[in-house]
N, C-alpha and C positions, 0 to 999 in steps of 0.2 A: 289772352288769358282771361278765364272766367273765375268770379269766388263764388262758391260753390258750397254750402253748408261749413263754413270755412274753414274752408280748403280750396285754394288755386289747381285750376285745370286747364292746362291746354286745349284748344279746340279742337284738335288731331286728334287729343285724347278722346276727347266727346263724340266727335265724328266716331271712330273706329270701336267707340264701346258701344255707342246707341245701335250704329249698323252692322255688329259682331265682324270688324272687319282686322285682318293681319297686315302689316306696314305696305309687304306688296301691291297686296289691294287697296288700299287707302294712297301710297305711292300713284298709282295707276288710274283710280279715280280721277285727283285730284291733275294728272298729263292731262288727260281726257274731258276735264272739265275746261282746261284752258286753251283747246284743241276749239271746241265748239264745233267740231265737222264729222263724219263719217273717215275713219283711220284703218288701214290695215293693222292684222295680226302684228308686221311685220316693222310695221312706220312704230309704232307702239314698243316692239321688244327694243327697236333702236334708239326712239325717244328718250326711255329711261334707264338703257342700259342692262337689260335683261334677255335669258333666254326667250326665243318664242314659247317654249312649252310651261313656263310660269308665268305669259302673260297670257297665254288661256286656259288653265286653269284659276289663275286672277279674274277675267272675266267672266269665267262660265260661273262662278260664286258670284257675280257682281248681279252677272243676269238673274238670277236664282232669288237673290233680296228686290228684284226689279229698281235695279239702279241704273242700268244701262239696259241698251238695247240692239242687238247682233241680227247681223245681216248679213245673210252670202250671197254673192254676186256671180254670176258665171258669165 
């Protein structure tokens, strides 16, 4: 909790205002942060309990504020 022209704010809050981010992404972030490795589409939608196709659209907006970084493998 931060005070804040006083007024208390969550750091979640802060995170997700300053990088125009929606709970998904900010959720997805913060798997990924504590991941510290390269994770599939797939290890990701499982992680946090999500479809695949909302956790790339989460990332493809993550990659977009250059907050992560995607990489396909063949």
């Amino acid at each position: 909790m931060i005070s804040f022209a006083c007024k208390d704010i969550e750091l979640k809050d802060l995170i997700m205002c300053s990088f125009d981010m929606n709970k998904t992404d900010y959720k997805l972030f913060m798997f990924m942060l504590q991941k510290k490795n390269f994770l599939t589409t797939n290890e990701i939608a499982d992680g946090i309990g999500l479809d695949r196709s909302s956790v790339q659209k989460s990332i493809k907006r993550l990659v977009e504020k250059t907050l992560v970084i995607r990489q396909q493998q063949n």
